[in-house]
C-alpha positions as CSV (number, residue, x, y, z in Angstrom):
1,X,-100.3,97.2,42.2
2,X,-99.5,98.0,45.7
3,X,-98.5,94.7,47.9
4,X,-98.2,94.6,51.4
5,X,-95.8,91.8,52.0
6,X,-95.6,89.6,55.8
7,X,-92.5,87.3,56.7
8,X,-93.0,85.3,59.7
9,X,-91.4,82.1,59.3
10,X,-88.9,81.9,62.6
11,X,-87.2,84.4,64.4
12,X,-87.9,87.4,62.5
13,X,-91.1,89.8,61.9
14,X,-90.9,91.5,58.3
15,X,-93.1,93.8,56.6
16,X,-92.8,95.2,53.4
17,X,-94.8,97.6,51.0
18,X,-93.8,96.9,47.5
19,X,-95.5,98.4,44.4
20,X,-94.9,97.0,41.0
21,X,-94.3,100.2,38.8
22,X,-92.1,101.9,41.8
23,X,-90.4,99.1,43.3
24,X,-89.8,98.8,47.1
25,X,-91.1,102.1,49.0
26,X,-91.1,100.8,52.7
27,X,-89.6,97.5,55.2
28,X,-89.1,97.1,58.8
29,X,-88.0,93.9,60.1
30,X,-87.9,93.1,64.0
31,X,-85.1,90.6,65.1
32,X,-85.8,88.1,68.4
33,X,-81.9,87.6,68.9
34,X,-82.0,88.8,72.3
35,X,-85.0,86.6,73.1
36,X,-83.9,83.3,71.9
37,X,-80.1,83.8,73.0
38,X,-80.1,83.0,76.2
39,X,-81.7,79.2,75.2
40,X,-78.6,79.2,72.5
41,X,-81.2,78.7,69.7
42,X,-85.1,79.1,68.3
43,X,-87.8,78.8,71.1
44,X,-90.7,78.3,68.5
45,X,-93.5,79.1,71.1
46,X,-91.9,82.1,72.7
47,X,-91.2,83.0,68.7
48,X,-95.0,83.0,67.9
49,X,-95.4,85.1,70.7
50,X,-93.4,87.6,69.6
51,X,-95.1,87.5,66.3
52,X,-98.2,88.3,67.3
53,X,-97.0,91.3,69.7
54,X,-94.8,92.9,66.7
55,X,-96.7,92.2,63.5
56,X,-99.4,95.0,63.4
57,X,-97.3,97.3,64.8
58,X,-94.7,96.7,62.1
59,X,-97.5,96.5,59.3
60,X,-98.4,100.2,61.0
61,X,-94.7,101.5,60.3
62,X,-94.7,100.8,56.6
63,X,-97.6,102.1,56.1
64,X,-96.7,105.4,57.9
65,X,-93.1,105.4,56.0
66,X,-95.2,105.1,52.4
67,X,-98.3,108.0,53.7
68,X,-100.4,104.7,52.4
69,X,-103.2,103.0,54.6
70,X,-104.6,99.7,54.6
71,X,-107.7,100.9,52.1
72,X,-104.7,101.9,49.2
73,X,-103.5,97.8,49.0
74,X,-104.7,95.9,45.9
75,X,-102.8,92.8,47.5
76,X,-101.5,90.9,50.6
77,X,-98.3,88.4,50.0
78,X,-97.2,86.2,53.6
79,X,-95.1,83.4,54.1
80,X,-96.6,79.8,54.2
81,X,-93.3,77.6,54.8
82,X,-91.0,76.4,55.1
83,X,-91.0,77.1,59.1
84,X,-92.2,77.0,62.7
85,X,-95.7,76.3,62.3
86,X,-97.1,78.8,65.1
87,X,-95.1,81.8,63.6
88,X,-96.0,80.5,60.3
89,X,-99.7,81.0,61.5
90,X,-99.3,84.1,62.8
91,X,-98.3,85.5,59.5
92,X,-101.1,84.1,57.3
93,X,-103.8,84.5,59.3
94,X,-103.4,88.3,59.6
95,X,-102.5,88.8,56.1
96,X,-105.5,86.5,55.3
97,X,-107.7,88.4,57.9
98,X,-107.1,91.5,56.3
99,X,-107.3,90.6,52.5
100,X,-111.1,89.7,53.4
101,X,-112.0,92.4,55.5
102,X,-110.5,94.8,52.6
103,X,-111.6,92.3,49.6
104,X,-108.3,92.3,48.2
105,X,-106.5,88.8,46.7
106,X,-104.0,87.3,49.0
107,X,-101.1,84.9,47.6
108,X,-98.7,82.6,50.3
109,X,-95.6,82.4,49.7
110,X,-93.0,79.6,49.8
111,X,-89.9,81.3,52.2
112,X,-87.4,79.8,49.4
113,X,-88.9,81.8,47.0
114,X,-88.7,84.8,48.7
115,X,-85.0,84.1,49.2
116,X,-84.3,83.3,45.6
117,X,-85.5,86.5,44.0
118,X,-84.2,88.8,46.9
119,X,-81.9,90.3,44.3
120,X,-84.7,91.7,42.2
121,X,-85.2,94.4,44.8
122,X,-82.0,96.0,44.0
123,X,-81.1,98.7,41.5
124,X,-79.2,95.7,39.2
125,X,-81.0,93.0,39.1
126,X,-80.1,89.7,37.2
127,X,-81.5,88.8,34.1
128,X,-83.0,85.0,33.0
129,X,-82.0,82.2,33.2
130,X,-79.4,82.2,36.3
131,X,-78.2,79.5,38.6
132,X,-79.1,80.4,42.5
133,X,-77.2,79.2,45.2
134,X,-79.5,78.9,48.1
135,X,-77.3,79.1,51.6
136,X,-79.6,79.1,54.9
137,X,-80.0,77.3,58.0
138,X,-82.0,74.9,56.9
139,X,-81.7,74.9,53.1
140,X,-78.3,74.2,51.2
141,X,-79.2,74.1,47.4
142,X,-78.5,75.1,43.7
143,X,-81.5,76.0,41.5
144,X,-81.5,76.3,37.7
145,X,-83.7,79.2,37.5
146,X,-85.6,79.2,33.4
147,X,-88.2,82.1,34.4
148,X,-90.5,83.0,37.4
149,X,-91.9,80.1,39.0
150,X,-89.9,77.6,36.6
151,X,-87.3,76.0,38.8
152,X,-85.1,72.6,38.7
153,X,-83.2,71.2,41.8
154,X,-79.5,70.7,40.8
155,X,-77.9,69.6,44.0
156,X,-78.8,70.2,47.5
157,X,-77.1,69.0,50.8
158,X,-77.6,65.2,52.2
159,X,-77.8,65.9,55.5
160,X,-77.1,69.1,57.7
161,X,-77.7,73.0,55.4
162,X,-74.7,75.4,55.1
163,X,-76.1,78.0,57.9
164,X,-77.1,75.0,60.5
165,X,-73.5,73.6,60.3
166,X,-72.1,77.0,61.1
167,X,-74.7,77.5,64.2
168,X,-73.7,74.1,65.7
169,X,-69.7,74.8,64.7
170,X,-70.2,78.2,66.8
171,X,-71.8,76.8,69.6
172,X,-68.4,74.5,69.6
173,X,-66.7,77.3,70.1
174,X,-68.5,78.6,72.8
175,X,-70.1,81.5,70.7
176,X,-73.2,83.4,71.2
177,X,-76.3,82.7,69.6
178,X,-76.9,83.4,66.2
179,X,-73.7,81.9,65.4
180,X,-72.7,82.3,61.9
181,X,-71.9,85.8,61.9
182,X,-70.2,85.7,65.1
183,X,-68.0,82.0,63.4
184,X,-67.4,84.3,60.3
185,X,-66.2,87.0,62.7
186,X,-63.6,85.4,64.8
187,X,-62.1,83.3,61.3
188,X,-61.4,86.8,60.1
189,X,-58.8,86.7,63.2
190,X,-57.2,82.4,62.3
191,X,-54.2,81.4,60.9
192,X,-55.5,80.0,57.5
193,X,-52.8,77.3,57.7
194,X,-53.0,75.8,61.1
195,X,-55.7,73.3,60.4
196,X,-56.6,71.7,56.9
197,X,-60.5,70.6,57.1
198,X,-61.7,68.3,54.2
199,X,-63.9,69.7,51.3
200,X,-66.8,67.2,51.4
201,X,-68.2,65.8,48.3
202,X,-65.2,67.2,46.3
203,X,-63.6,64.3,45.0
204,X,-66.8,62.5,42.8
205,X,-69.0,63.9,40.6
206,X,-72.6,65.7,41.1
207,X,-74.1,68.8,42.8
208,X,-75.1,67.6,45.9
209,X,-73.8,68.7,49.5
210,X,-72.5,67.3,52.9
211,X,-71.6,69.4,55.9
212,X,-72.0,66.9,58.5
213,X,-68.6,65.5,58.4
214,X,-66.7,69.1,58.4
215,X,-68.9,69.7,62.1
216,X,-67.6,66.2,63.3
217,X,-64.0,67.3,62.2
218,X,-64.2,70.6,64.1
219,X,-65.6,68.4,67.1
220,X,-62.2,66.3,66.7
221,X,-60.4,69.2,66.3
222,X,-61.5,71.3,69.1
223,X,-61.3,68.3,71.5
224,X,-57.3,67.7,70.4
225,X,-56.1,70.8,71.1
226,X,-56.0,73.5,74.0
227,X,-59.2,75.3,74.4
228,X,-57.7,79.2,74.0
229,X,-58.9,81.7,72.0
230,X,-56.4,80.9,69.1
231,X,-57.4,78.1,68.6
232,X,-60.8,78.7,68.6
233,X,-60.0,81.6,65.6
234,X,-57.7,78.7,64.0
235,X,-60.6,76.5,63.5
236,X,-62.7,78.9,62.7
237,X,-60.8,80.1,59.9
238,X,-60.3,76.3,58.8
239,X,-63.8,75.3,58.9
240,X,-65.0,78.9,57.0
241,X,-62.5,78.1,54.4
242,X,-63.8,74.7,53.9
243,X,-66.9,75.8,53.4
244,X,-66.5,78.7,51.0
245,X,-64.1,76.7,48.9
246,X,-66.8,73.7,48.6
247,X,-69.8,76.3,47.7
248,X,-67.3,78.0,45.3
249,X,-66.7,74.7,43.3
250,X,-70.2,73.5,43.3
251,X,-71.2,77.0,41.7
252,X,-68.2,76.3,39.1
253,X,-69.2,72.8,38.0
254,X,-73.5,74.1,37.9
255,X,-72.6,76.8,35.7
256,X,-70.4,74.6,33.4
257,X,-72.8,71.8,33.4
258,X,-75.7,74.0,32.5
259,X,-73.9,76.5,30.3
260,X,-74.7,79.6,32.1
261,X,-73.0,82.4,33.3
262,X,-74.9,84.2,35.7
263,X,-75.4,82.9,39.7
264,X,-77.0,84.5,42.0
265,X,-77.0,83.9,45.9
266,X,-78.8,84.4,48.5
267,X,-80.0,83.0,52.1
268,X,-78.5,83.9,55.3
269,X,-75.2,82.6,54.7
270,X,-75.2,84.7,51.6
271,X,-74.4,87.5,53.9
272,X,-70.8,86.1,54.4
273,X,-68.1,88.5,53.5
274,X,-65.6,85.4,52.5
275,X,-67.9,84.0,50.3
276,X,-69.3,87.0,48.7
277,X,-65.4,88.0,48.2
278,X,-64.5,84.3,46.6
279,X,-67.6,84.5,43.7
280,X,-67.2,87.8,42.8
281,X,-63.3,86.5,42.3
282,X,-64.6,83.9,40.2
283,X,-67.2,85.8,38.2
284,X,-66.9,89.5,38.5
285,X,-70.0,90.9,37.5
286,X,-71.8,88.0,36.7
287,X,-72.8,87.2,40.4
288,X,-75.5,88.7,42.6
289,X,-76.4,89.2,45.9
290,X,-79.2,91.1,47.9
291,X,-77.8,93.5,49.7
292,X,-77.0,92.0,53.1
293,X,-80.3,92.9,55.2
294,X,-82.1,91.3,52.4
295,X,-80.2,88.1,52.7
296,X,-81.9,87.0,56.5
297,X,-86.1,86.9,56.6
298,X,-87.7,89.6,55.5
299,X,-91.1,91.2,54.1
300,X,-89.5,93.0,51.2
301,X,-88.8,89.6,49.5
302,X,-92.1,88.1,50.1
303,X,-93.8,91.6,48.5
304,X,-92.1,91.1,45.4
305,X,-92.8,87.2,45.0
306,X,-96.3,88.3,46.2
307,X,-96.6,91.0,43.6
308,X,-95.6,88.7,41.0
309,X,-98.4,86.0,41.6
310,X,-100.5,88.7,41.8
311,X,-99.9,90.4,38.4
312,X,-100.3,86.8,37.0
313,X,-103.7,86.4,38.6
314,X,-102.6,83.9,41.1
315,X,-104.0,84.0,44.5
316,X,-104.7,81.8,47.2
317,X,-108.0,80.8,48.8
318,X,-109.3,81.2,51.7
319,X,-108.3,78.1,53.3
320,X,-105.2,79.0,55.8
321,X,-102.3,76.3,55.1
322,X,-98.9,76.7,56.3
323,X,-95.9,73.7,56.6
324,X,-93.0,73.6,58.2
325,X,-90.7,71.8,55.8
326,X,-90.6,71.7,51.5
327,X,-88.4,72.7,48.6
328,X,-89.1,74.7,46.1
């Protein structure tokens, strides 16, 4: 079954063309950085714009890279949500456009989804059951994952997500938009014993998450001491450590209270190096990630979820629905 997969969620235009006996054979994703960083964050409107400019032209390249054309697809997979609702739109209604003009089945996606199984699409993929740790900028969770579509929410953050505290902690420290990578960059430079930032939610019990408090902290922080670029890399370093170290424990107490052994993660903040470097101390081979393109939006992921649904005899109807927040 050949799938043509659409990610259009935020900031991001993905295309994928995924076939289920040969894996992944084409992506292209198109990135809005330099759109939305002078703004310091997401413009949704100027986002859907975008969309809608760059998504047939990026459904033209995978085809091209693959030698397939529209006429060879037995399905169509595209994001439904979480996310902006006008780039959401954009999204379905082309991938819905074309699955009746080509009477082909057409399956929406939920964005999570597509995150939690971005690890399938490499050459080692984990096996059922797993525990996912799901880090992005709006989501913050650990999932005990039974089988395909058979999910239950262990813990998930209270208030602000793991990638949203690390924006707003860059834009502190006077950091360019996206932040996190740029945050994870500079801590690489910080004296890890300067500053000593709380690990929130540490001392009780349970799975659930708080970042709130470690943002007001570096606020506090940043405020009590000279504004130089040392300082900035100090509490940089102190906040990423804070973070990783929290994730890290979580991870340890889900897969002791559940009695598994393999985690995967995945999300945008799956891409940090720290982190990646402090679970594979803790688990060796027993933890997964998407290779690091594969961790921010993209089509590839949706494709495979797609596929999936598809194979199953799932499909959705014609009815375009989209929302902008839900968990799994």
């Amino acid at each position: 079954m050949l799938i043509l997969g659409i990610e259009t969620s935020c900031d991001e235009t993905g295309t994928a063309v995924y076939d289920s006996q040969l894996g992944l054979l084409a992506h292209a994703v198109y990135t809005q950085t330099e759109i939305h960083q002078q703004y310091g964050g997401v413009v949704p409107e100027l986002a859907s714009r975008d969309h809608v400019r760059k998504i047939i032209p990026l459904i033209k390249n995978v085809l091209s890279q693959t030698n397939f054309s529209l006429k060879d697809l037995n399905g169509i997979a595209y994001t439904i949500g979480p996310g902006l609702v006008g780039a959401l739109l954009v999204g379905a209604c082309v991938g819905r456009s074309l699955s009746y003009a080509l009477t082909i089945p057409a399956v929406g996606v939920h964005h999570m989804e597509g995150h939690l199984f971005a690890a399938m699409l490499e050459k080692n993929p984990p096996e059922f059951p797993f525990i996912a740790l799901l880090v992005s900028g709006g989501h913050t969770q650990l999932v005990r994952v039974t089988s395909f579509g058979n999910y239950e929410l262990l813990g998930e953050s209270i208030d602000d997500a793991v990638g949203e505290a690390f924006d707003k902690t860059a834009k502190l420290l006077g950091l360019n938009y996206p932040g996190g990578a740029e945050l994870a960059a500079l801590a690489e430079h910080g004296n890890p014993k300067r500053f000593l930032f709380p690990r929130p939610m540490l001392d009780r019990p349970g799975l659930d998450f708080s970042f709130s408090g470690l943002k007001t902290c570096a606020v506090n922080t940043f405020k009590k001491n000279n504004n130089d670029a040392e300082t900035r890399a100090d509490i940089a370093r102190a906040f990423q450590d804070a973070i990783v170290e929290t994730l890290v424990t979580k991870c340890k107490r889900a897969l002791h209270a559940t009695g598994l052994k393999r985690l995967v993660v995945a999300g945008g903040v799956g891409a940090n190096n720290a982190l990646r470097s402090a679970l594979r101390d803790m688990l060796s081979e027993n933890v997964f990630f998407p290779r690091q393109e594969f961790c921010t939006d993209n089509g590839a992921m949706i494709a495979y979820v797609g596929c999936q649904y598809l194979l199953a005899g799932k499909s959705s109807d014609l009815a375009i629905k989209v929302f902008s927040r839900g968990n799994l």
